[in-house]
C-alpha positions in Angstrom: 109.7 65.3 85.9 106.1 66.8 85.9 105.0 64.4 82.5 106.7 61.3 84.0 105.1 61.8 87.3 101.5 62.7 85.4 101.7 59.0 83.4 102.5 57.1 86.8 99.9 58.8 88.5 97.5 60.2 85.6 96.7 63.2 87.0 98.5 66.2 85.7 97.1 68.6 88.2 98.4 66.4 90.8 101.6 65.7 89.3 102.3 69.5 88.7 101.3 70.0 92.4 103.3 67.4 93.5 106.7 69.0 91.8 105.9 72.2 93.2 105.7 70.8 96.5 109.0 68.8 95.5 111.1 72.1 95.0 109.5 73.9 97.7 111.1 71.4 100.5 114.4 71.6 98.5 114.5 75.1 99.0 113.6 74.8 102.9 116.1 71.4 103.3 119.3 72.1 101.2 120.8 75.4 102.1 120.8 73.8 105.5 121.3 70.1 104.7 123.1 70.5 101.6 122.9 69.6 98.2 122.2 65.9 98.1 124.2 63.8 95.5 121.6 63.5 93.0 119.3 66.4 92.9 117.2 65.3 90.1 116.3 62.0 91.3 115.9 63.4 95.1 113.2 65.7 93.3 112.0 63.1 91.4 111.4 60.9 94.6 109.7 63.8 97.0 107.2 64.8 94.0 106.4 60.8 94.0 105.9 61.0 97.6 104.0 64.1 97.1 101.6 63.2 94.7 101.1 60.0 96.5 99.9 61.4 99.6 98.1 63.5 97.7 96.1 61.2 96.0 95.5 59.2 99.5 93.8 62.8 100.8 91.5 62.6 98.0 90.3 58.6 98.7 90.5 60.1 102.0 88.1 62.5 101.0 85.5 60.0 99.8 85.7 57.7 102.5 84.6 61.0 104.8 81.2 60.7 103.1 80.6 57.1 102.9 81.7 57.2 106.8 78.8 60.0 107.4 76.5 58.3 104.8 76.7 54.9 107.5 76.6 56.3 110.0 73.6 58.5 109.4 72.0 55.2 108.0 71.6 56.8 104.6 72.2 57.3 101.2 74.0 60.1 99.5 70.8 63.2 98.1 71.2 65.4 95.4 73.8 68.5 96.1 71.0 70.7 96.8 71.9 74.3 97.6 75.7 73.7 98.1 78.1 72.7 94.9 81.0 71.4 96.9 81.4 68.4 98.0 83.1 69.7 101.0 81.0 72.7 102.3 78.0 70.1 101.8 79.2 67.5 104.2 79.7 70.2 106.8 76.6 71.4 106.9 75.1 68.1 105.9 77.0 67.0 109.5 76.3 70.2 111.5 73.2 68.7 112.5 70.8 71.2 114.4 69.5 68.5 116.6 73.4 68.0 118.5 74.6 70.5 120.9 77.1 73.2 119.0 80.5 72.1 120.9 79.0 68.2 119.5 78.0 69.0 116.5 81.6 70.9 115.9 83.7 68.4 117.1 82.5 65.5 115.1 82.6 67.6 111.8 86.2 68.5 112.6 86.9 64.5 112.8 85.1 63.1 110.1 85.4 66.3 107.5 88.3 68.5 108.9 90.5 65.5 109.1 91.8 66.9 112.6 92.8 64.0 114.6 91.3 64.0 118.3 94.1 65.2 120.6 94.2 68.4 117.6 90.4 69.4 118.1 90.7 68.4 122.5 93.6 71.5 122.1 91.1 73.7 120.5 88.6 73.2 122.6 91.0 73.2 126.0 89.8 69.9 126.6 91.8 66.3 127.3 92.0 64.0 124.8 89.5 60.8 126.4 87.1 63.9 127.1 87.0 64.7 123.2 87.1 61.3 122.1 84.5 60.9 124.8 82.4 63.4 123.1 82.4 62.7 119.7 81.0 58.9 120.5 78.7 60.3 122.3 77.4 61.9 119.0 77.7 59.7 116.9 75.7 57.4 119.3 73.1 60.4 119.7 72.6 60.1 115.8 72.4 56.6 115.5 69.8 56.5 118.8 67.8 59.4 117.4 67.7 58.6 113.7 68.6 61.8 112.7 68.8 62.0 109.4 71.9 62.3 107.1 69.9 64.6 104.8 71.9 67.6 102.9 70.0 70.7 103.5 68.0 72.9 101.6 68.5 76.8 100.7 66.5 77.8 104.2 68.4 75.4 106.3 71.5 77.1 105.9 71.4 80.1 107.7 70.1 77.6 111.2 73.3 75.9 110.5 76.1 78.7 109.6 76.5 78.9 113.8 78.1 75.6 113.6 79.7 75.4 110.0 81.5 79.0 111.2 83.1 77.3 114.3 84.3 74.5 111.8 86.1 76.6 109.5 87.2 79.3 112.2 89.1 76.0 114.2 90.2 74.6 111.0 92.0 77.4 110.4 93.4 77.8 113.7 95.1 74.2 113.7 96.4 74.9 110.1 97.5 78.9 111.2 98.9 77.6 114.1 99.9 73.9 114.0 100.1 71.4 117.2 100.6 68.0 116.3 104.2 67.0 116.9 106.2 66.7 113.9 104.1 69.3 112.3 105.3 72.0 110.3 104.8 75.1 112.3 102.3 76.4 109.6 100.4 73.8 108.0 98.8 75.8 104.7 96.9 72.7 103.7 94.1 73.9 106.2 94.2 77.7 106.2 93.9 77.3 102.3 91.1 75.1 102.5 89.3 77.2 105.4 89.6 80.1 103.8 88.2 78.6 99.9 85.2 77.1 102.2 85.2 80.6 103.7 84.8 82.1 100.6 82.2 79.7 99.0 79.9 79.9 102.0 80.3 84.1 101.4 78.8 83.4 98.3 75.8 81.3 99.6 75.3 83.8 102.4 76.4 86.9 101.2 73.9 89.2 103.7 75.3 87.0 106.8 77.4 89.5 108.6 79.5 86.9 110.9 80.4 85.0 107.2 81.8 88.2 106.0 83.5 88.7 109.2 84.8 85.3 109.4 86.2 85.7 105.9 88.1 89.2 107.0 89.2 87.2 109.9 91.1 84.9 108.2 92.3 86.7 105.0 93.9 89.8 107.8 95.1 86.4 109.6 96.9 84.8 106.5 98.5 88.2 105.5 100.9 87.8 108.2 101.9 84.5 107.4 105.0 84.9 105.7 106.6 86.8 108.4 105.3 85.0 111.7 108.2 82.0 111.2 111.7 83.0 111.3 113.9 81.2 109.0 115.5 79.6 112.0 111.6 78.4 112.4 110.7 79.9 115.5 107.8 82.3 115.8 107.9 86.0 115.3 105.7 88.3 117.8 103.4 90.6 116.0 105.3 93.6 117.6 109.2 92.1 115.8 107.5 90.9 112.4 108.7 92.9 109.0 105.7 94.2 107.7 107.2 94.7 104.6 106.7 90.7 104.1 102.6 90.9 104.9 100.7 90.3 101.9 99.5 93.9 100.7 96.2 92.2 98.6 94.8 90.0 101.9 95.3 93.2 103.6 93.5 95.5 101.3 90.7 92.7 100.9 90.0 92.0 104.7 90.0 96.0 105.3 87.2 96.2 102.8 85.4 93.5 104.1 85.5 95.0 107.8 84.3 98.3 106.4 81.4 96.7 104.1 80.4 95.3 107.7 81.3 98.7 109.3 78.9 100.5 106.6 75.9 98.0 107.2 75.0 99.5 110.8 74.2 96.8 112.0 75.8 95.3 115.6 78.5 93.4 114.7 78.8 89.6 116.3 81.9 87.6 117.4 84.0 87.2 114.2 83.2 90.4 113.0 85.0 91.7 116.4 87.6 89.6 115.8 88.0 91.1 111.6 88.0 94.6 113.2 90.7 93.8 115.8 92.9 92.3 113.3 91.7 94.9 110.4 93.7 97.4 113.5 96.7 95.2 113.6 97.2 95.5 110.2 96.6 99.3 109.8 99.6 101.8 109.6 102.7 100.8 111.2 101.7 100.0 114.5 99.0 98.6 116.4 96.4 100.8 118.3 96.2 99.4 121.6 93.3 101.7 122.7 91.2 100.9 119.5 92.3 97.0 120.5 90.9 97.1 123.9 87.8 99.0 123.2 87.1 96.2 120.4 87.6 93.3 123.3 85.8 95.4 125.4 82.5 95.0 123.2 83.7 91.8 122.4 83.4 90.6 126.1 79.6 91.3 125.4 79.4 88.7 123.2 81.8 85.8 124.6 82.9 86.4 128.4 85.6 83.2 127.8 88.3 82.8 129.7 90.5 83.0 126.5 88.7 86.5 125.0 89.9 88.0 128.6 92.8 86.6 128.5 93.7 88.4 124.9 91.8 91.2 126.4 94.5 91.1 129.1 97.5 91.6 127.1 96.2 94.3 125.4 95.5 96.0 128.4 99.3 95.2 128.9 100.3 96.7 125.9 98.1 100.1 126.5 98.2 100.2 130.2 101.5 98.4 131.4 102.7 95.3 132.3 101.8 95.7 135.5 98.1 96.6 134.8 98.0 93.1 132.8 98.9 90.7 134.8 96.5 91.4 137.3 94.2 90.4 134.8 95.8 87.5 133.9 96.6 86.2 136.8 92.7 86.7 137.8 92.2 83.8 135.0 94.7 81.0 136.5 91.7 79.0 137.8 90.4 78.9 134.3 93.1 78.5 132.0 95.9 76.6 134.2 95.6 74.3 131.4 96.5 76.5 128.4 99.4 76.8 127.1 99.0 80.6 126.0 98.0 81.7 129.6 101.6 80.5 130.8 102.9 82.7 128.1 101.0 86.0 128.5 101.8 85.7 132.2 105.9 85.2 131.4 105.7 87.7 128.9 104.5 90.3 131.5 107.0 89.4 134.1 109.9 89.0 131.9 108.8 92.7 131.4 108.8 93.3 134.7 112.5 91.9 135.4 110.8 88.9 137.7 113.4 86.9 136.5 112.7 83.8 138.6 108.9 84.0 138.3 109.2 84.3 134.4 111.0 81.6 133.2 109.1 79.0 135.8 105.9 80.5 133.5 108.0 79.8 130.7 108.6 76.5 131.5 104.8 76.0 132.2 103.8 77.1 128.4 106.6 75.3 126.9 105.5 72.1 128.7 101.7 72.4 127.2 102.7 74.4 123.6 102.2 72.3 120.6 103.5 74.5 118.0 107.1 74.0 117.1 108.4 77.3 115.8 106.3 78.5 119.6 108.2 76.1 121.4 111.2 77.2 120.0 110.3 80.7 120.9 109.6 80.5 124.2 112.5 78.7 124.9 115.2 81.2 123.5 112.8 84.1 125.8 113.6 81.5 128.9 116.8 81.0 128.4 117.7 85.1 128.2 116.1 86.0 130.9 
C-alpha cells in the first residue's frame, strides 16, 4: 500500500505517513463499527485521503507566506536568524509595532491555521469581535507600511512575548480541541507547538519563559493518552491512570522546571504554569497546597479572570468545596461567558449535593463547551446527579 500510494503521490514520507494514519482510524473505527468488507481497499482509500489532505496542508503552507508577503507589500528576505520556515513567519508576523492580543490573533489566522471562531474561544471573545480584530490589523499594516521584514538575531528576544502566546494557544486548541466535528485531541497542533517550542529553545536558550513554555507543554502532552476515555469522553486529572502518562515527557519537563528552579531568577507566567503542572505530575497525587501557593504568585503576574478562576478550584481541592465557590462565584461577572466557569461552579455544587443548582451549571457549560469528549463529560456528571 505504502509504494503504490508513494508513486501516485511521489512522496514517500507522505505516503508512509498517510498509511500510518490509515491503520490508526481502523483501529479507533472497527472494533466499534466493524470490520468493513474489504479491509485492504478501505486502507487503501483512507491513506489516499490521508496523504491527500496532507499534501493540501503543505500548498496550504506556502500560500500562508505569499498571503503575508501581500499583504506586507513585500518580497520574501533571506532566513536570517531562524531556519524554519514556520518559526520565521511567526515572528516575521509578530510585528512589534501591533498591539500583543493583535499581533497574536493574526498570526494564529494566517500561520496557526486556526479558523476565527477557534482563536475568538481562546481569547473569550465573539466571533465578529475577532474577525473584527484581525482586519483591523491587517489594515493597521497596510496604513502604516510596516514592513514584512524577517528579523534579525537581536529582534528576537522584542518579539518572543508575542511568538510565546502563539505557540502556548496553538497548543491549547490542538490539547484541547473546539471546533465541532473535531477530534477531541487534535495532535496535529500540540506536535507542531511543541517542535516550534523546541526550535525557539534552541534560538533562545537563556530565555527563561521559552524553557518554561517548553516544560509547559511537554508536562501537558504526558497526560495525553489518559485524558480521553475510550468511550471518548474526558478523564479528570484526579480519575486518569497514571500508569498511561508518558514517563520521558515527564522526566524531561521536571528537568526543565528545575533548570529554571536552579537559575534564581523570578520566574514569569509560563514558568508558573511548568511548576504547577511539574506538581501534577509528581508522586501519585497532586499537592494542592504547593498548587495554590504557585497561583498565588502567579496572580502577581496575570490577575485574569481565568488564573483566579483555576486558582479557585484549587482552593476547592485544598480548602473545600465550599471555600471555592465563593471564589468562583465572585468571577460570574467576568466569565459568564466561559464555558469552564459553568463547570468549576457545577463541580463544586455537585460536591455539595445542590442537586438543582448543579446540573442548571451543567447545562450552562455544556451549552458553551466546544470539546467533544468535554461535552460528553459533563453531560454523564448531569445526568447522575
Amino acid at each position: 500500500m505504502v509504494a503504490s500510494l508513494a508513486k501516485r503521490f511521489g512522496n514517500l514520507g507522505t505516503a508512509e505517513d498517510a498509511a500510518a494514519e490509515a491503520f490508526t482510524t481502523a483501529a479507533e473505527r472497527w472494533p466499534a463499527a466493524g470490520v468493513p468488507p474489504n479491509p485492504g481497499a478501505w486502507l487503501t482509500t483512507t491513506a489516499a485521503r490521508k496523504a491527500i489532505d496532507q499534501i493540501r496542508r503543505e500548498h496550504k503552507r506556502d500560500g500562508k507566506h505569499e498571503e503575508a508577503q501581500r499583504m506586507y507589500g513585500a518580497p520574501p528576505e533571506p532566513p536570517g536568524a531562524i531556519d524554519d520556515d514556520r518559526l520565521r513567519l511567526i515572528f516575521t508576523c509578530c510585528h512589534p509595532a501591533l498591539a500583543i492580543e493583535a499581533r497574536v490573533a493574526l498570526t494564529l489566522r494566517m500561520v496557526g491555521g486556526l479558523s476565527v471562531p477557534e482563536i475568538a474561544r481562546a481569547f473569550l471573545v465573539q466571533d465578529t469581535a475577532m474577525g473584527a480584530r484581525i482586519t483591523r490589523a491587517k489594515a493597521k499594516i497596510a496604513a502604516a507600511r510596516i514592513p514584512y521584514r524577517v528579523p534579525s538575531a537581536a529582534d528576537l528576544p522584542g518579539r518572543v512575548s508575542g511568538v510565546l502566546a502563539v505557540l502556548f494557544l496553538i497548543f491549547n486548541e490542538g490539547y484541547f480541541a473546539s471546533g465541532p466535528g473535531t477530534a477531541p485531541v487534535r495532535e496535529d497542533l500540540t506536535g507542531e507547538a511543541i517542535r516550534l517550542a523546541r526550535l525557539l529553545r534552541e534560538l533562545l536558550p537563556g530565555d527563561g519563559e521559552v524553557t518554561g513554555m517548553l516544560a509547559l507543554m511537554l508536562l501537558t502532552d504526558a497526560r495525553r493518552a489518559a485524558r480521553v476515555s475510550t468511550a471518548r469522553e474526558l478523564v479528570p486529572l484526579d480519575e486518569q491512570d497514571r500508569g498511561l502518562w508518558s514517563t520521558a515527557l515527564i522526566a524531561e519537563g521536571h528537568a526543565l522546571v528545575r533548570e529554571r528552579l536552579a537559575s534564581g531568577l523570578a520566574p514569569g507566567r509560563y514558568q508558573l504554569l511548568a511548576a504547577i503542572n511539574a506538581v501534577h505530575t509528581d508522586g501519585d497525587a497532586t499537592d494542592w497546597t504547593q498548587v495554590v501557593a504557585l497561583y498565588d504568585h502567579l496572580l502577581r503576574l496575570d490577575g485574569s479572570p481565568v488564573v483566579r478562576l483555576n486558582r479557585a478550584i484549587a482552593v476547592g481541592e485544598r480548602d473545600g468545596p465550599q471555600a471555592g465557590l465563593a471564589l468562583v462565584d465572585d468571577l460570574g461577572p467576568h466569565l459568564s461567558g466561559y464555558h469552564a466557569y459553568h463547570a468549576a461552579r457545577a463541580d463544586l455544587l455537585r460536591r455539595l449535593n445542590r442537586a438543582d443548582e448543579a446540573r442548571d451549571a451543567y447545562d450552562a457549560a455544556i451549552a458553551l463547551a466546544g470539546n467533544t469528549a468535554e461535552i460528553a463529560f459533563l453531560t454523564r456528571r448531569r445526568d447522575a446527579t
